[in-house]
C-alpha positions in Angstrom: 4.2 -29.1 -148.9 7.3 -28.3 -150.8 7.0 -28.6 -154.8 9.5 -31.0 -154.7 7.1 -33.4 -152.4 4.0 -32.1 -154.3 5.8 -33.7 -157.5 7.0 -36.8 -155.7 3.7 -37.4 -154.3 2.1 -37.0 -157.8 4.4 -39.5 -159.9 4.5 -42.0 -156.7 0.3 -42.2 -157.6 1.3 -43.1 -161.4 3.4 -45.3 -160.9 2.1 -47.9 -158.1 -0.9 -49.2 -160.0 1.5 -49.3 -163.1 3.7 -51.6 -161.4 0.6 -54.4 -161.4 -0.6 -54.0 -164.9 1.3 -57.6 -165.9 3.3 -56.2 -168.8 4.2 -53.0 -167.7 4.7 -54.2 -164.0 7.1 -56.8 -165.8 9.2 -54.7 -166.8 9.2 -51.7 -164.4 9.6 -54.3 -161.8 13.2 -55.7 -162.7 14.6 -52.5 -160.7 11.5 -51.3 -159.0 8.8 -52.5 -156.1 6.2 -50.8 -154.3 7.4 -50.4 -150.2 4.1 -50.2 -148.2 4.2 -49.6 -144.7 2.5 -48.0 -141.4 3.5 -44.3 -140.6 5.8 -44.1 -137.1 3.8 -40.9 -136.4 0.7 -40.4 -138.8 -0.3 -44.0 -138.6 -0.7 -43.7 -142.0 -0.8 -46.5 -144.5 1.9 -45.4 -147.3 2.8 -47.2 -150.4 5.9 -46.0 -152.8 7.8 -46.9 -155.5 11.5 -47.8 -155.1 14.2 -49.1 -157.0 16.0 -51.9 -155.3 18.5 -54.9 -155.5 18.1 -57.9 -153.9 19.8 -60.8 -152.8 17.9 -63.8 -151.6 16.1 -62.4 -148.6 18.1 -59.1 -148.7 16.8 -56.5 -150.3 18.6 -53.1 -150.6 17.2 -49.4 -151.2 19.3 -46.4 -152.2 17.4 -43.4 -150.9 18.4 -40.3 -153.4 18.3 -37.1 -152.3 17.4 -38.2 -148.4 17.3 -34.5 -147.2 14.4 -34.6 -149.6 12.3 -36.8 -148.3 11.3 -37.8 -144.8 9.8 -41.8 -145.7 13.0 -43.4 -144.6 13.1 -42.0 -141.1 10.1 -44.6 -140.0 13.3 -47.2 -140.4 15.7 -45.0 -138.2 17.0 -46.9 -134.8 15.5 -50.4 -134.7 13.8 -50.1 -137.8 10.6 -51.5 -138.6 7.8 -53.5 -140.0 7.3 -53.1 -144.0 5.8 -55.0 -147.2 7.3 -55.6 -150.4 5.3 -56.6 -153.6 7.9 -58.0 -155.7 7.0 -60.1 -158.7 6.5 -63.1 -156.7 4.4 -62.1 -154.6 4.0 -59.7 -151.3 6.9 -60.2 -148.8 6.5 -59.0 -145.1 10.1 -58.0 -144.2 12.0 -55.8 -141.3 13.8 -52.5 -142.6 16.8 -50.9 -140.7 17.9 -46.8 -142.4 21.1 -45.9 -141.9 23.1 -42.9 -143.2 26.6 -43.5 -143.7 29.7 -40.9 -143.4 28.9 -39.2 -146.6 25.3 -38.5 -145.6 24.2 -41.4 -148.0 20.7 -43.7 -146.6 20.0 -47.3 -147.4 17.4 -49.1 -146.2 18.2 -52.3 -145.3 15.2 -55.0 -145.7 15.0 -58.6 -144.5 12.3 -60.3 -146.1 9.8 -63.0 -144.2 7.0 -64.8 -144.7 5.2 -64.9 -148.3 1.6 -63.3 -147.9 
C-alpha cells in the first residue's frame, strides 16, 4: 500500500463518522457525502467521503488525482450499484465513471429509491 493510499485510507476513517455528528455533518455535508458501495472484485463493503454536486436526482463526483486511486473503477463500463447518505436521508442510486480526453473521471450517479 502506497503512502499516498495509507494517508487516504486514514483521513477517509475521520471523516465518515464526522459527517453524522448533526452539526458537523451539517456543515461538511453542503459539498461532501459518504459513497458506500460493494467491491467489483473484493466484495468488500467500502464507504468514502466525496465532494459532490447535485441536481435533483443527479448527482456528480469529480475524482482528483484518478491515477491515484482505484475506487472509481467499480463504476467503469455499465457502472453499478451504490448508496449515497446525503442529508436527507440514504439514496440508493446507479453510478456510470468515465474519463474524458484529458484523462479527467466523473462519476455519474442517478439516485432512486429513499431508504
Amino acid at each position: 500500500m502506497s503512502a499516498f493510499s495509507r494517508t487516504a485510507k486514514v483521513f477517509n476513517a475521520a471523516v465518515v463518522p464526522l459527517l453524522g455528528v448533526p452539526v458537523v455533518g451539517r456543515t461538511l455535508g453542503k459539498g461532501m457525502v459518504v459513497l458506500a458501495y460493494t467491491g467489483r472484485r473484493s466484495g468488500t463493503r467500502v464507504e468514502l467521503p466525496v465532494s459532490y454536486r447535485r441536481r435533483g436526482d443527479q448527482v456528480q463526483v469529480g475524482v482528483a488525482m484518478p491515477d491515484q486511486k482505484t475506487w472509481w473503477r467499480n463504476f467503469t463500463g455499465d457502472g453499478g450499484p451504490v448508496e449515497v447518505h446525503l442529508q436527507e436521508g440514504t439514496r440508493t442510486g446507479h453510478a456510470v465513471a468515465r474519463r474524458d480526453e484529458k484523462g479527467a473521471v466523473t462519476v455519474a450517479i442517478t439516485l432512486g429509491a429513499q431508504r
